[in-house]
Phi, psi and omega in degrees: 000112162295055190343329192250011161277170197289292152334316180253355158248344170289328155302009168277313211302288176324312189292294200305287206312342200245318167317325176267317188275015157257302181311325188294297193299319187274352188258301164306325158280332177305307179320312209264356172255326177298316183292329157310291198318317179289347192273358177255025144295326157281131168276306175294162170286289191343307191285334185300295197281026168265302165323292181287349162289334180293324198249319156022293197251007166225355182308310191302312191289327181290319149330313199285321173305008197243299180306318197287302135003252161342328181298294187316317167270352182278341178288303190289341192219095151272331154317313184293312177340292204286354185226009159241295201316311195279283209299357202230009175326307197284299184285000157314294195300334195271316201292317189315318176297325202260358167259328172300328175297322162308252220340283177330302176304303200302311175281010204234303169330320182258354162298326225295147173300301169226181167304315189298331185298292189298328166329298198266019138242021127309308168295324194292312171317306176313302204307313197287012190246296214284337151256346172310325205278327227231324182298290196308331180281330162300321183300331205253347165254019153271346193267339175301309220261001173059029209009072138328132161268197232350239219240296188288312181313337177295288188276347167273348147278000161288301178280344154330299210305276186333322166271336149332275204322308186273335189283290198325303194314303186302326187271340176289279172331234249287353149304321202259355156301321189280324207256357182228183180209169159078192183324299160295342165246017133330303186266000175274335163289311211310298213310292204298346151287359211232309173308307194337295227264303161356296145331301192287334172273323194309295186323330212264306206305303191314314173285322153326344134280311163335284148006302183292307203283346172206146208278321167331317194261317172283335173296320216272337179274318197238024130335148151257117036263323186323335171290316155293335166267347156305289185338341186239024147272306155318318213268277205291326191299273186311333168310299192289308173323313190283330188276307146334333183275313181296342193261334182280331178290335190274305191336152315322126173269152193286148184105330206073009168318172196025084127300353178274307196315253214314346123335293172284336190283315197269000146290312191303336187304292179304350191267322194302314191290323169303327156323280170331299192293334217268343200278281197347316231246343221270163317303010187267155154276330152265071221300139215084323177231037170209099215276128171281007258197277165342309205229041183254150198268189180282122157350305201268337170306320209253345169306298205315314203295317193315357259215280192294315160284350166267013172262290200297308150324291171311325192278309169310290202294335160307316179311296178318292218280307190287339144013290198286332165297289198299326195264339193333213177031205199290154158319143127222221203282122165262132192241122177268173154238000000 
């Protein structure tokens, strides 16, 4: 293998881009479906439309990383496209119905006529965030599982869904701890202490399994030297846990400190766990039978795309950081005209 032919590092260069325009996508649309998930948690209206005012102005834009993401693997990986797609057909179409119904809730909701109306596209909102979360969780344990057939596979995508779901739920709490005050991130510490240790098992279940389903994947972990270079990913994970339980057992700090901090702690959780899969799963895109190198489209194809993506990937992460500027501090009442 010749590392500086075209062939052989543009299926890197991609592979990196769709890790990031995934990782981005799960950490940023993850807050905003969590915070849908939480919202039929709030008793008040107040805290409700405080809620959906904390995400407001980045949910929609938090999408475009997914699109962008998917894009990237049917151009760049099409072979992989046509064969996680077909395996993943339904629960693809269920998340696609339940984020256009966020869509749908979120605007007919700031429309709404009376109070009982927004009641009740507040639940459709909870309702289209908490299955968008339990399809993609679903999705990420048929795919861990190399989209295995039977009963355990069944059930460890079961508990995939469920644990995505309390992950999103947890990064969503910690959002609205940077993003609220009062009363309401009173109750956004509590959520995110009552997630915290949930999470830490998802994490404990996956690596524990993963290993089991391949002997590759157990070479590539407990292996010498690979274990060592593994290692301070297990290390920094529990470190976070821990630092997180602690800092969230203190919360509310006088001043509002670190108020930030338990946000960026439960960003660091997903880059570490995607890590670990990305360690895990590398070089295939399918796992066990695919190569990225395998399903990598023609040298010259992917000259073309990089091109259209080293546009399109800066002008989105510009879009995000001014978003996060212009929007920045505390919620507060969102309003159209």
């Amino acid at each position: 293998m010749t590392p500086f032919l075209p062939g052989e590092w543009l299926p890197l260069v991609f592979a990196a881009l769709m890790a990031v325009a995934i990782l981005a996508y799960v950490v940023l649309d993850g807050f905003d479906l969590g915070v849908g998930i939480l919202l039929e948690t709030a008793a008040e209206e107040p805290d409700r439309d405080r809620m959906i005012a904390a995400i407001g102005p980045f949910w929609d834009a938090n999408e475009t990383w997914l699109v962008l993401g998917v894009g990237l693997l049917l151009v760049a990986f099409p072979i992989a496209h046509g064969m996680i797609l077909t395996a993943l057909y339904l629960p693809v179409a269920l998340m696609l119905v339940a984020l256009t119904l966020r869509g749908v809730a979120f605007e007919f909701r700031a429309k709404a006529a009376d109070k009982p109306a927004k009641r009740r596209w507040d639940r459709w909102f909870f309702a289209g965030s908490l299955a968008a979360a339990l399809s993609q969780g679903w999705m990420l344990g048929r795919y861990v599982l190399g989209f295995a057939q039977g009963w355990a596979a069944t059930g460890f995508a079961l508990m995939a869904a469920i644990g995505l779901a309390l992950a999103y739920a947890f990064i969503g709490a910690c959002w609205l701890v940077w993003r609220t005050e009062g009363a309401l991130q009173a109750h956004a510490i509590l959520w995110a202490r009552r997630a915290l240790w949930p999470v830490g098992l998802g994490i404990l279940l996956v690596s524990a399994v993963t290993p089991l389903v391949s002997a590759r994947i157990a070479a590539r972990w407990f292996d010498w030297p690979e274990m060592l270079l593994l290692a301070p990913l297990p290390l920094l994970t529990v470190a976070l846990l821990a630092g997180l339980y602690r800092l969230l057992a203190r919360m509310p700090l006088q001043g509002d400190a670190w108020h930030q901090a338990p946000f960026w702690g439960a960003t660091g959780l997903f880059v570490l766990f995607f890590a670990g899969l990305a360690w895990s799963f590398f070089p295939y895109v399918v796992p066990e039978r695919l190569t990225i190198w395998e399903s990598a489209s023609a040298p010259e194809s992917l000259s073309i795309i990089l091109v259209g993506a080293l546009v399109v990937l800066p002008v989105i992460l510009l879009y995000t950081v001014f978003a996060w500027r212009v929007f920045g501090g505390k919620a507060r009442d969102l309003t159209y005209y």
